[in-house]
VMD Tcl script that builds the backbone (N, CA, C; Angstrom):
set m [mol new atoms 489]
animate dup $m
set s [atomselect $m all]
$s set {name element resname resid chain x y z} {
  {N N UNK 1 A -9.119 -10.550 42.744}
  {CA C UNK 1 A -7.951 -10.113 42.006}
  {C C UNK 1 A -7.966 -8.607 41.916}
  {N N UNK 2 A -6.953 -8.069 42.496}
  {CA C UNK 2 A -6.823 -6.612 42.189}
  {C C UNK 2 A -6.363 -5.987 40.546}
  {N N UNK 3 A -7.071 -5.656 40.007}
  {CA C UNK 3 A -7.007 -5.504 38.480}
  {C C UNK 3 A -6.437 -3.984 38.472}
  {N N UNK 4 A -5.343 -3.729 37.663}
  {CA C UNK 4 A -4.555 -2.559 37.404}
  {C C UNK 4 A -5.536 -1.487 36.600}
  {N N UNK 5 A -5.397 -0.567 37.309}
  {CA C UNK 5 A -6.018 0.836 37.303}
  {C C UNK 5 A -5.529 1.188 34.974}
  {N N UNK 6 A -6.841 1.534 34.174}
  {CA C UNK 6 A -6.375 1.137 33.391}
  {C C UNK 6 A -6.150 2.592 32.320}
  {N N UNK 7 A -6.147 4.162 32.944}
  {CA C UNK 7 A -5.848 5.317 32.618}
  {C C UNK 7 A -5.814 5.208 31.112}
  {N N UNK 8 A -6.724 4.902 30.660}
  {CA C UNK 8 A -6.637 4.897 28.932}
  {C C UNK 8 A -5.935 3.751 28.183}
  {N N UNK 9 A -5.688 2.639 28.857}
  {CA C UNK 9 A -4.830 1.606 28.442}
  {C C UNK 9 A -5.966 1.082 27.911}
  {N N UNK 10 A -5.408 0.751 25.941}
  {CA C UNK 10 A -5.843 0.286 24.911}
  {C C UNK 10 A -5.921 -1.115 25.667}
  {N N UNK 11 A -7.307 -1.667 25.477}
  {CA C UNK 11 A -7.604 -3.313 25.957}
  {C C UNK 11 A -7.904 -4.020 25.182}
  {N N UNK 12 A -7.580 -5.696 25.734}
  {CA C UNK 12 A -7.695 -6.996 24.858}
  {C C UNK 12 A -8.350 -7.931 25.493}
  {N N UNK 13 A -8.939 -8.813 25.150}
  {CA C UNK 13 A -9.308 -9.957 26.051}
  {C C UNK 13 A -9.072 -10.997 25.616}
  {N N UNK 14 A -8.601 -12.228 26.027}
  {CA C UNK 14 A -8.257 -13.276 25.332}
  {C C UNK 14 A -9.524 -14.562 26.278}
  {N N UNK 15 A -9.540 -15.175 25.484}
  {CA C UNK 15 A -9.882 -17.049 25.850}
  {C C UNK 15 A -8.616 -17.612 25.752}
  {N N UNK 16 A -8.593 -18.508 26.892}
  {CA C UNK 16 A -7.996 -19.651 27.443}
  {C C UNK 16 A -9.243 -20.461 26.944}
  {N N UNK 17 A -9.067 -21.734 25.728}
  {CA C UNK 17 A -9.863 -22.685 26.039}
  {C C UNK 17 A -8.969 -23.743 25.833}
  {N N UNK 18 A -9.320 -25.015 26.986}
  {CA C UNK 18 A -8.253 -26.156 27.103}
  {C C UNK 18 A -9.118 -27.029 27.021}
  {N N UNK 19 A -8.830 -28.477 26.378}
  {CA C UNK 19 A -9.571 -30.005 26.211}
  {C C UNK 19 A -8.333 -30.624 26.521}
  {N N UNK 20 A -9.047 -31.429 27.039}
  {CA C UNK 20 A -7.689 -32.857 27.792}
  {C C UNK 20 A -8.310 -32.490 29.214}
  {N N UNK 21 A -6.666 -33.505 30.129}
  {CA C UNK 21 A -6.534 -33.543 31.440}
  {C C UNK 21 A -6.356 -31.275 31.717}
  {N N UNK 22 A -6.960 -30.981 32.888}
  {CA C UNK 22 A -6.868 -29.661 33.305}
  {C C UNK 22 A -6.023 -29.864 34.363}
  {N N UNK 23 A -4.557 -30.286 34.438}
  {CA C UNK 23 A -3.963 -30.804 35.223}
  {C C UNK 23 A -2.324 -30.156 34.902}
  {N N UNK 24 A -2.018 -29.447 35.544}
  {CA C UNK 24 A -0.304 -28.675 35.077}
  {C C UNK 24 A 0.629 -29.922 34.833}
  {N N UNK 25 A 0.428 -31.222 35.550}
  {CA C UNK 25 A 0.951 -31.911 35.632}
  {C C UNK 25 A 1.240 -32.735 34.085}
  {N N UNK 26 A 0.057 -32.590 34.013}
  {CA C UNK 26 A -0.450 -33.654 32.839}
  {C C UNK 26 A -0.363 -32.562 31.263}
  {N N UNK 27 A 0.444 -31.237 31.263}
  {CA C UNK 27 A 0.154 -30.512 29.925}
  {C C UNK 27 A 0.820 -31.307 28.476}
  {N N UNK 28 A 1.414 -32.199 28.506}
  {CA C UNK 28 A 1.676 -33.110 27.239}
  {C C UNK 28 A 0.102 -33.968 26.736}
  {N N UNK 29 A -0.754 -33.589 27.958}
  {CA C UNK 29 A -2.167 -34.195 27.693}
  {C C UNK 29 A -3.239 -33.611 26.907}
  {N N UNK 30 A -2.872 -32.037 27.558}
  {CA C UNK 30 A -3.759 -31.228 27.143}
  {C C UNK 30 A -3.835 -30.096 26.241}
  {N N UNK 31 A -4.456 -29.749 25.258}
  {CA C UNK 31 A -4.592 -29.002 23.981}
  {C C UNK 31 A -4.998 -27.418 24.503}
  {N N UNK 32 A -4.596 -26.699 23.596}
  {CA C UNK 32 A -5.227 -25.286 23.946}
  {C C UNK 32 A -5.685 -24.549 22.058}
  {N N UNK 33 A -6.881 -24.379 22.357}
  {CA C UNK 33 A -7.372 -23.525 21.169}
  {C C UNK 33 A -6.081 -22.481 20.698}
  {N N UNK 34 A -5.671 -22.398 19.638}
  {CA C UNK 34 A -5.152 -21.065 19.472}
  {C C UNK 34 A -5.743 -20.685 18.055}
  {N N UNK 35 A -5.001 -19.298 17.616}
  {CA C UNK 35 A -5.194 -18.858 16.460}
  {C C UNK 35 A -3.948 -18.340 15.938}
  {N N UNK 36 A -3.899 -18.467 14.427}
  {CA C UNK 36 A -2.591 -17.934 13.877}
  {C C UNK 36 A -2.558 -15.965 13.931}
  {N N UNK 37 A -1.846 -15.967 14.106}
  {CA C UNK 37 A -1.451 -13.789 14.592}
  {C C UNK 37 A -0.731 -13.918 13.489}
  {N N UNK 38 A -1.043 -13.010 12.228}
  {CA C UNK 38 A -0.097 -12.812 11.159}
  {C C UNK 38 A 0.401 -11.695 11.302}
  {N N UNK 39 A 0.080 -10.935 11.945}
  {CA C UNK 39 A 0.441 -9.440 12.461}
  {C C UNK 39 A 1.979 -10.061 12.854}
  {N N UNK 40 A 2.129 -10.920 13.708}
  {CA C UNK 40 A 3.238 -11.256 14.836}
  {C C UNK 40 A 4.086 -12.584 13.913}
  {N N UNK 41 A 3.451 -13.174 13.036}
  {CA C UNK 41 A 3.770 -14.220 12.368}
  {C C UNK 41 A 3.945 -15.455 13.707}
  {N N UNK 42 A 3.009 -16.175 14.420}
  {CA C UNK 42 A 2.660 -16.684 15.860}
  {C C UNK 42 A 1.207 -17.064 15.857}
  {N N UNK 43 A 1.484 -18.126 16.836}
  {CA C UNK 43 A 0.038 -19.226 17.092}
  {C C UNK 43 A 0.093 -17.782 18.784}
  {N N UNK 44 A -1.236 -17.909 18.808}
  {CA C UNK 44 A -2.263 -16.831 20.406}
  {C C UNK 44 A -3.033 -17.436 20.514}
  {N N UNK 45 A -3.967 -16.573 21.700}
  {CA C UNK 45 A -5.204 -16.915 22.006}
  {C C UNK 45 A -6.143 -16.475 21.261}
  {N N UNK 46 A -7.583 -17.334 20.907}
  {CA C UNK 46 A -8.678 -16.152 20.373}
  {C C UNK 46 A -8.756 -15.090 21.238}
  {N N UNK 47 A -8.816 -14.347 20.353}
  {CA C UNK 47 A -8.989 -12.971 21.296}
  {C C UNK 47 A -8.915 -11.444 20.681}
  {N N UNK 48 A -9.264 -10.341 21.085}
  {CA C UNK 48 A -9.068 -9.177 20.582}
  {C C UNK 48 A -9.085 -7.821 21.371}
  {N N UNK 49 A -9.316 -6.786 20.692}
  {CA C UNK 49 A -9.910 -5.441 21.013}
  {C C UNK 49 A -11.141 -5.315 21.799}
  {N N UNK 50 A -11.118 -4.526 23.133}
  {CA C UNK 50 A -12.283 -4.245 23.901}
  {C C UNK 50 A -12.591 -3.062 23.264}
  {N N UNK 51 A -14.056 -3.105 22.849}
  {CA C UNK 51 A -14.268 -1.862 22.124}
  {C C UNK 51 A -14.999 -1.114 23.375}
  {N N UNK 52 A -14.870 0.321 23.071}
  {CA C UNK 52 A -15.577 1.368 24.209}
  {C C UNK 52 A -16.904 0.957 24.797}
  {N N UNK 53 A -17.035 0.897 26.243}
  {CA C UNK 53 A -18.840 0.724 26.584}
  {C C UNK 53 A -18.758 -0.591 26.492}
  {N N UNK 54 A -17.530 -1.580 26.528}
  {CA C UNK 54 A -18.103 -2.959 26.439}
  {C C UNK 54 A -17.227 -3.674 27.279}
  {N N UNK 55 A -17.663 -4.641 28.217}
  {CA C UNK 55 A -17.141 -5.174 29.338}
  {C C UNK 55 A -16.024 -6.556 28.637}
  {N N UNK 56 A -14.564 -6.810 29.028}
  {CA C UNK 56 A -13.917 -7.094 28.901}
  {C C UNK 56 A -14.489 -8.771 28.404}
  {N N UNK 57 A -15.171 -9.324 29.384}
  {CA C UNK 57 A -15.431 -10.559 29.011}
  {C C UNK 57 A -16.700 -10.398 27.748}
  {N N UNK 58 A -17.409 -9.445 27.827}
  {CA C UNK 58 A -18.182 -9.482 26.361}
  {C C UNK 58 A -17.154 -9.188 25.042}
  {N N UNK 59 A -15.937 -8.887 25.284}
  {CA C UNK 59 A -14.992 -9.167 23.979}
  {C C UNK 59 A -14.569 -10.370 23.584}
  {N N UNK 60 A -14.351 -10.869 25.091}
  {CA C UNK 60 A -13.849 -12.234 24.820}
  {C C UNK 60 A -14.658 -13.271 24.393}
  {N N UNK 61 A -15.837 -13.008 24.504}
  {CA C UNK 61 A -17.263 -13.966 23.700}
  {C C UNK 61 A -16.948 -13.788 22.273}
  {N N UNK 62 A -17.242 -12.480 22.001}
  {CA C UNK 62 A -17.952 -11.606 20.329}
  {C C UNK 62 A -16.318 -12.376 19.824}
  {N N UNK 63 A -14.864 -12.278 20.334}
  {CA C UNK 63 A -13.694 -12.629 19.279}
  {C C UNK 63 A -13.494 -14.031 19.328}
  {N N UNK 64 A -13.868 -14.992 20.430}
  {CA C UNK 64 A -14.018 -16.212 20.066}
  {C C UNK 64 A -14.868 -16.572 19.050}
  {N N UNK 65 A -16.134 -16.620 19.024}
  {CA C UNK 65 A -16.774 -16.586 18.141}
  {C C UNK 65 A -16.364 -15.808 16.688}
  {N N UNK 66 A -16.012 -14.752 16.864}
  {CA C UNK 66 A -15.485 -14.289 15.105}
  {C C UNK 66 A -14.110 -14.792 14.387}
  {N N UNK 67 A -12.999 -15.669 15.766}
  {CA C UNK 67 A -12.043 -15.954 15.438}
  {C C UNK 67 A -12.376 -17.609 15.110}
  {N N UNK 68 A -13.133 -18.235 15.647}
  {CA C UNK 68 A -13.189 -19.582 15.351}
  {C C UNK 68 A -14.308 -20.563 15.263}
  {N N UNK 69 A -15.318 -18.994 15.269}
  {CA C UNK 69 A -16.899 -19.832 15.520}
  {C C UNK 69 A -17.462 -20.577 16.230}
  {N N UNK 70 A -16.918 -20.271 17.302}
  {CA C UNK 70 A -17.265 -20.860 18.948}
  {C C UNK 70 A -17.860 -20.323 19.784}
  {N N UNK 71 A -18.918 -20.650 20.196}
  {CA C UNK 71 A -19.443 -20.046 21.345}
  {C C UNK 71 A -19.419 -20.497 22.682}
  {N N UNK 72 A -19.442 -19.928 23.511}
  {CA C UNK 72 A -19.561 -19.834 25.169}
  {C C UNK 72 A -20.151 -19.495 26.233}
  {N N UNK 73 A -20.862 -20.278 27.008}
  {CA C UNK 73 A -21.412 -19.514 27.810}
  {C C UNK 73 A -21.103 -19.679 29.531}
  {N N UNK 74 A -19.737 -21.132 29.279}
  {CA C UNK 74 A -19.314 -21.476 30.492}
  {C C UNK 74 A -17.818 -20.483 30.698}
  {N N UNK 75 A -17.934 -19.324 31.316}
  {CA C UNK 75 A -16.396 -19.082 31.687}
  {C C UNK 75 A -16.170 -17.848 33.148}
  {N N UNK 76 A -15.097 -17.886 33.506}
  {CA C UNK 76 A -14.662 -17.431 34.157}
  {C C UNK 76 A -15.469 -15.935 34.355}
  {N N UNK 77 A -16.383 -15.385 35.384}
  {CA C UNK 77 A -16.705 -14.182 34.539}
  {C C UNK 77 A -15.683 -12.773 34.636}
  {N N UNK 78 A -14.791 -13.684 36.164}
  {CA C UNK 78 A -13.509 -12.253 36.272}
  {C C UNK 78 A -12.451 -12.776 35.810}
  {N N UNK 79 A -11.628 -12.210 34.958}
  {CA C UNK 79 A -10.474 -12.788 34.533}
  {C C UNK 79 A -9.170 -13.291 35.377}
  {N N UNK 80 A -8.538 -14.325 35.157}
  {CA C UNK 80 A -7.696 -14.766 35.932}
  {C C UNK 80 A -6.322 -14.767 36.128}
  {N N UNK 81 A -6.000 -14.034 35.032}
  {CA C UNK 81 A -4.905 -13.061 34.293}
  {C C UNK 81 A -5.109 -11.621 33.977}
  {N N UNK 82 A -4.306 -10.629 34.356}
  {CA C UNK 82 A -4.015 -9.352 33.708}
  {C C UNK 82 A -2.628 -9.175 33.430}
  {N N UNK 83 A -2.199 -8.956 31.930}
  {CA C UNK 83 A -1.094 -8.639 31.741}
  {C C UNK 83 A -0.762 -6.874 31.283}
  {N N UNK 84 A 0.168 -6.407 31.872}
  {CA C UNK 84 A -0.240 -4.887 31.278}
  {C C UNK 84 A 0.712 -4.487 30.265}
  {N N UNK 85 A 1.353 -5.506 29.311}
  {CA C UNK 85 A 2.162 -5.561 28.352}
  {C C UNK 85 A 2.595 -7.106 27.854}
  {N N UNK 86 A 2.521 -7.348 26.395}
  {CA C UNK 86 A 2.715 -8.526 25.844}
  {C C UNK 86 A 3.488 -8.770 24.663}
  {N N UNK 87 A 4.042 -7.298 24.733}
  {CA C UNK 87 A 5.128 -7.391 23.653}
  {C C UNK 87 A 6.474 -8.452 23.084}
  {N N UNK 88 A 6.937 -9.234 24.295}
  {CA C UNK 88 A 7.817 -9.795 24.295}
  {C C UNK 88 A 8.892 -9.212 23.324}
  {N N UNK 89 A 9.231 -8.110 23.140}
  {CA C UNK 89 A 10.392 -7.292 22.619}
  {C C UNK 89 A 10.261 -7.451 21.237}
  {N N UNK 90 A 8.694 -7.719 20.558}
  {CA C UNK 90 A 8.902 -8.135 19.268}
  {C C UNK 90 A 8.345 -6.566 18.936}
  {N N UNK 91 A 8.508 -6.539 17.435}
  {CA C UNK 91 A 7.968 -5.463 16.823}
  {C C UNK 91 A 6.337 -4.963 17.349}
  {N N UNK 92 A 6.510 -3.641 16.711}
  {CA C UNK 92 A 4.726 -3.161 16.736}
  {C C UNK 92 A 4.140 -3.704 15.598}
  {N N UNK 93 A 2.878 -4.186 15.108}
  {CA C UNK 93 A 2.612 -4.254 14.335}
  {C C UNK 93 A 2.191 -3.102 13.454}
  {N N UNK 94 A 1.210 -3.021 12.262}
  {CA C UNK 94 A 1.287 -1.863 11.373}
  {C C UNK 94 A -0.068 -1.718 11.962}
  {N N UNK 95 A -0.603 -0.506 12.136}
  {CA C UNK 95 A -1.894 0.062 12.720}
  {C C UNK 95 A -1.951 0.101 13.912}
  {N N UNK 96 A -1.033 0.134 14.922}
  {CA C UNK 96 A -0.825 0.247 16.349}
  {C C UNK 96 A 0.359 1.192 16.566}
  {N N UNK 97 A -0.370 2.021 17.541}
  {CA C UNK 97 A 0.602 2.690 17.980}
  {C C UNK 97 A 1.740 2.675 19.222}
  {N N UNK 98 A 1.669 1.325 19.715}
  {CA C UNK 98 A 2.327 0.860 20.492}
  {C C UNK 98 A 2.454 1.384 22.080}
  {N N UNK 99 A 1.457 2.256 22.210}
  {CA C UNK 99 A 0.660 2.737 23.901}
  {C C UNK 99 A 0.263 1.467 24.701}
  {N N UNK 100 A 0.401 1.632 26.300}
  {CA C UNK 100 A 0.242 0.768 27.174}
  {C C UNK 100 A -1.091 -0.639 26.787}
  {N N UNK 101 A -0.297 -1.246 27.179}
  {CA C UNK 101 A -2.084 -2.033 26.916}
  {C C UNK 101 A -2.313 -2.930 28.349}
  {N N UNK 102 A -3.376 -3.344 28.251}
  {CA C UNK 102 A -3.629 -4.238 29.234}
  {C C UNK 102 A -4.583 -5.435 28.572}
  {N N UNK 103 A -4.332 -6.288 28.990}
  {CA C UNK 103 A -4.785 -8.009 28.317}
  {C C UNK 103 A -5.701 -8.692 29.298}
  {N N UNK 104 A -6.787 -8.564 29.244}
  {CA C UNK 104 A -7.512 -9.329 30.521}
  {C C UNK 104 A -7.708 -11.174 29.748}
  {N N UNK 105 A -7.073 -12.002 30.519}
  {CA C UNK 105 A -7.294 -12.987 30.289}
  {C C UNK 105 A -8.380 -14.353 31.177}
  {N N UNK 106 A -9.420 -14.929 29.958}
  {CA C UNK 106 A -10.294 -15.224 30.757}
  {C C UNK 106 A -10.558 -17.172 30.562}
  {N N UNK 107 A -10.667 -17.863 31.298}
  {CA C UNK 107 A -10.742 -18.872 31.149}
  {C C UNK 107 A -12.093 -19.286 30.556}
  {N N UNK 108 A -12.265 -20.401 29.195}
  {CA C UNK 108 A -13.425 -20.483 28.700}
  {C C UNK 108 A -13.544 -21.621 28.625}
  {N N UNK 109 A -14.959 -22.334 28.587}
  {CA C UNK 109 A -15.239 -23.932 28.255}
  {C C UNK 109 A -16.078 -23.572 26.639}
  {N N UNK 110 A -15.792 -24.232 25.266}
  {CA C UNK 110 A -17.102 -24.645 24.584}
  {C C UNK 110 A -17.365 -25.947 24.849}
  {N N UNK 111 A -18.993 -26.232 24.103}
  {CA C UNK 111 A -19.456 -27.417 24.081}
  {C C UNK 111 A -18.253 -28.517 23.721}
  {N N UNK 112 A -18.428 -29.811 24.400}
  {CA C UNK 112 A -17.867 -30.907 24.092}
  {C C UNK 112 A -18.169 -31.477 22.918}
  {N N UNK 113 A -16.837 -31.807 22.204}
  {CA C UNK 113 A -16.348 -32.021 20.676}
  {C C UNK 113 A -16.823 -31.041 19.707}
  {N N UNK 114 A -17.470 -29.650 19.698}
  {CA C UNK 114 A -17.279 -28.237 19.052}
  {C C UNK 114 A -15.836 -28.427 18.834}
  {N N UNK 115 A -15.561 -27.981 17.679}
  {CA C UNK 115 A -14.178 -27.700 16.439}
  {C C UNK 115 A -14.350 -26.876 16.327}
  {N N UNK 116 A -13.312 -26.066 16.239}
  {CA C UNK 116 A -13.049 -24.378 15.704}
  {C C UNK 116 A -12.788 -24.504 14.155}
  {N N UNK 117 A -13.424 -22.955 13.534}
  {CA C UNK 117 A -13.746 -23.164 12.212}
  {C C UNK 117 A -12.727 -21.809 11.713}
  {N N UNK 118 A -12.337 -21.793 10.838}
  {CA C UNK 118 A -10.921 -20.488 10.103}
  {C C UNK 118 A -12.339 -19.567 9.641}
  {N N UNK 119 A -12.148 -18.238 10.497}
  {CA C UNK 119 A -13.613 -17.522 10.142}
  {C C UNK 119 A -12.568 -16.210 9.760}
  {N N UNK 120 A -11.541 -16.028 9.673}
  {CA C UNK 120 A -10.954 -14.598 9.162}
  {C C UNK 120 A -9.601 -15.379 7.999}
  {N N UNK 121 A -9.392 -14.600 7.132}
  {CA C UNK 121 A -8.677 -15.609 5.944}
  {C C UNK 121 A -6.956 -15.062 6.603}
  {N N UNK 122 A -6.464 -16.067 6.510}
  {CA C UNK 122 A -4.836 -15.806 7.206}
  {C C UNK 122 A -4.907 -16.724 8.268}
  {N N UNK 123 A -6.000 -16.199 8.794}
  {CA C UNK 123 A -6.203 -16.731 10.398}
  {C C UNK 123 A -6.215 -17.908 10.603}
  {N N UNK 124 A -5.627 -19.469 10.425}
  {CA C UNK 124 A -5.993 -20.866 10.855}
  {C C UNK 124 A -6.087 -20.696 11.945}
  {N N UNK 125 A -7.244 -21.938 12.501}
  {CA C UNK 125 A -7.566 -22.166 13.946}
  {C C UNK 125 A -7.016 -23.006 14.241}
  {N N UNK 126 A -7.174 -24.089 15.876}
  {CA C UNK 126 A -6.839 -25.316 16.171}
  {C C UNK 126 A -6.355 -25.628 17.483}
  {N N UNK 127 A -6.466 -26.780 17.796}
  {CA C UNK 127 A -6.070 -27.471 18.833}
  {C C UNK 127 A -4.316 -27.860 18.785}
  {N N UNK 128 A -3.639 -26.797 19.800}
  {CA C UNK 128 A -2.063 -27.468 20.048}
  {C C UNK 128 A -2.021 -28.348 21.687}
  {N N UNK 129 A -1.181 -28.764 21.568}
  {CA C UNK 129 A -0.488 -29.441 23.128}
  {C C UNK 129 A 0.024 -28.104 23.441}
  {N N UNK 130 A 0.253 -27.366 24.655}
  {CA C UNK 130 A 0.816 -26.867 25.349}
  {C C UNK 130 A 2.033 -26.476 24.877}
  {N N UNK 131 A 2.980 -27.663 25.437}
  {CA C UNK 131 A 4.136 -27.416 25.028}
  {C C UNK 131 A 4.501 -26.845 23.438}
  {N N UNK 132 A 3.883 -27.497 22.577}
  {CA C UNK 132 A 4.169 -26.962 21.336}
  {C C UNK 132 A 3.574 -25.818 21.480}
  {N N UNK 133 A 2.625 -25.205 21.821}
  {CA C UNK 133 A 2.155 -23.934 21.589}
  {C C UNK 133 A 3.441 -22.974 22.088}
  {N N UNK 134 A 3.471 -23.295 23.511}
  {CA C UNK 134 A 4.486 -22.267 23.737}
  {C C UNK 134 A 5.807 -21.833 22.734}
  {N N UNK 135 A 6.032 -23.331 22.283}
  {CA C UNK 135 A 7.073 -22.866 21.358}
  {C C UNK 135 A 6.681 -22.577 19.914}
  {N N UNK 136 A 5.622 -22.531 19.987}
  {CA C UNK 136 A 5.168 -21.661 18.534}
  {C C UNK 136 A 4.651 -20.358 18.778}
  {N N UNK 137 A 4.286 -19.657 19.823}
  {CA C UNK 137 A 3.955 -18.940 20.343}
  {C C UNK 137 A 4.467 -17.356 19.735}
  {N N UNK 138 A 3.595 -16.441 19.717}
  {CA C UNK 138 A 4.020 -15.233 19.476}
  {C C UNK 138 A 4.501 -14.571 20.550}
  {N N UNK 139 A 3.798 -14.468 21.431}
  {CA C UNK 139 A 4.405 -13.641 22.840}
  {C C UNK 139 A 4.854 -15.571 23.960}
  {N N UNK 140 A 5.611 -16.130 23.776}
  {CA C UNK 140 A 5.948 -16.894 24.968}
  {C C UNK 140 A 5.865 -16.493 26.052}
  {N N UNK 141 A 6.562 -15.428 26.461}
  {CA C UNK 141 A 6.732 -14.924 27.925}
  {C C UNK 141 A 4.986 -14.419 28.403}
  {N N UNK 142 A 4.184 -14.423 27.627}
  {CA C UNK 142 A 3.310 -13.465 28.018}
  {C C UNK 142 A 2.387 -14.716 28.299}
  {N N UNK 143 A 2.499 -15.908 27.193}
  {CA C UNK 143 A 1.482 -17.023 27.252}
  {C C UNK 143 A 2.229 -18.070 28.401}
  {N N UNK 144 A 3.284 -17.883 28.286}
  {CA C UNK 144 A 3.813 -19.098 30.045}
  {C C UNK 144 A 3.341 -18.201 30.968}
  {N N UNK 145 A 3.597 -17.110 31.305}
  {CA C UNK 145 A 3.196 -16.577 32.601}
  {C C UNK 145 A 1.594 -16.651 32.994}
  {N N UNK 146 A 0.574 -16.485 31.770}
  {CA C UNK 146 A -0.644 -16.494 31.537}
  {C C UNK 146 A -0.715 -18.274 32.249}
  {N N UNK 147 A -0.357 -19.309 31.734}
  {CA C UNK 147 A -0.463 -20.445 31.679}
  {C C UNK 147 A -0.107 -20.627 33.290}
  {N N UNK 148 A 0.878 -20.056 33.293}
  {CA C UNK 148 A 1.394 -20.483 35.107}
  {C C UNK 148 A 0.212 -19.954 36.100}
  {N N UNK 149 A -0.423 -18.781 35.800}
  {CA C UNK 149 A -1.461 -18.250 36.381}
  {C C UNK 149 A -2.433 -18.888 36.926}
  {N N UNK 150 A -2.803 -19.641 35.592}
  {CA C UNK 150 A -4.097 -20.889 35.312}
  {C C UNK 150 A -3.787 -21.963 36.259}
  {N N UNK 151 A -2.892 -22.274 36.377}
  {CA C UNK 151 A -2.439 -23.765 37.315}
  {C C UNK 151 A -2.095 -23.482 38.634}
  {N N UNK 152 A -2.058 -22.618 38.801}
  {CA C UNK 152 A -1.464 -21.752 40.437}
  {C C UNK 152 A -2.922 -21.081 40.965}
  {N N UNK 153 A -4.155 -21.268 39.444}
  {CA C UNK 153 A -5.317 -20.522 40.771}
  {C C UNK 153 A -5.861 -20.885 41.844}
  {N N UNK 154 A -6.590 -20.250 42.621}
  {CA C UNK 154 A -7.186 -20.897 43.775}
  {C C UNK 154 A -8.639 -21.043 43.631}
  {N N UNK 155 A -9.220 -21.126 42.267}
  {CA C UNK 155 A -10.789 -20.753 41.988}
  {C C UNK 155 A -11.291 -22.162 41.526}
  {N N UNK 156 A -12.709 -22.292 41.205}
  {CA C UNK 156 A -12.741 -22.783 40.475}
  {C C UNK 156 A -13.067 -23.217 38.912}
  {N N UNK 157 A -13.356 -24.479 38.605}
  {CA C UNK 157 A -13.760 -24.593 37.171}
  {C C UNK 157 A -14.704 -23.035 36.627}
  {N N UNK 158 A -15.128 -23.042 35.511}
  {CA C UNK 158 A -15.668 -22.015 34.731}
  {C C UNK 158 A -17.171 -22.448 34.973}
  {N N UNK 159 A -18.262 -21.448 35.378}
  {CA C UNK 159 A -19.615 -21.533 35.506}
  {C C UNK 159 A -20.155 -20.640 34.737}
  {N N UNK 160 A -21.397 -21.784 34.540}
  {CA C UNK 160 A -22.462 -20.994 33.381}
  {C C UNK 160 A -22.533 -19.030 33.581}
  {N N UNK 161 A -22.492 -18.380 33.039}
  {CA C UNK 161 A -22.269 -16.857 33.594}
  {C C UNK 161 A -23.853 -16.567 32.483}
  {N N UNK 162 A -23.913 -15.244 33.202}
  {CA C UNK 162 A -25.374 -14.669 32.038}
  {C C UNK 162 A -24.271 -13.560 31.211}
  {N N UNK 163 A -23.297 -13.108 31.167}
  {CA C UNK 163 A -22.365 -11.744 30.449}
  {C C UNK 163 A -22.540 -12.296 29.475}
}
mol reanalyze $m
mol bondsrecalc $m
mol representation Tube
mol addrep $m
């Protein structure tokens, strides 16, 4: 994947984690972790801020884990998504200055039957269907295109990684 040149672009990393059929066909089957965004008033991905000196998928570990108390050690280690804007025309939130961003999105497995736990207060966790997510969704356009990504790759499943 050719990943966009990122000239100071403020970064995010998200988890993709899915239970059910992993089948585009079958998404009335299958669930996707999200988290509530009160910033956006919207169900997302766990996910956050790449802080300086730290590799995109080590964000996406440290905010799964702080967003829902999950850990990982099966995932994607190059991301399978880059979005370089996810605004979907909604507001900025308060403490952002609304400069380029870029979203590396990474596909994750946790352990089988691990539950996500509400580890920031506002924040509920949980398992949606797809379809409802999208339509609860804070950025839609940003999470269908993300989603179409996932089902159109040519890779495979998520392997044990050492990151």
């Amino acid at each position: 994947m050719n990943l966009p040149h990122d000239h100071g672009a403020r970064k995010s990393a998200v988890a993709l984690v899915l239970r059910g059929h992993d089948d585009p066909d079958q998404a009335r089957a299958v669930e996707v972790l999200v988290v509530w965004n009160r910033h956006y008033d919207g169900w997302t991905l766990p996910g956050g801020k790449v802080h300086h000196d730290e590799w995109p998928s080590a964000a996406m570990k440290r905010e799964l884990q702080e967003e829902t108390g999950l850990d990982t050690d099966r995932f994607l280690s190059n991301p399978f998504y880059v979005a370089e804007s996810i605004d979907d025309g909604r507001r900025v939130p308060e403490g952002t200055d609304g400069t380029h961003r870029l979203v590396y999105c990474f596909r994750a497995d946790v352990a089988p039957g691990s539950e996500p736990h509400q580890m920031e207060p506002g924040a509920p966790v949980g398992w949606m269907f797809i379809d409802e997510f999208l339509k609860a969704s804070a950025f839609p356009s940003f999470h269908r295109a993300m989603l179409d990504a996932w089902n159109t790759r040519p890779t495979a499943p998520p392997k044990k990684t050492s990151k």
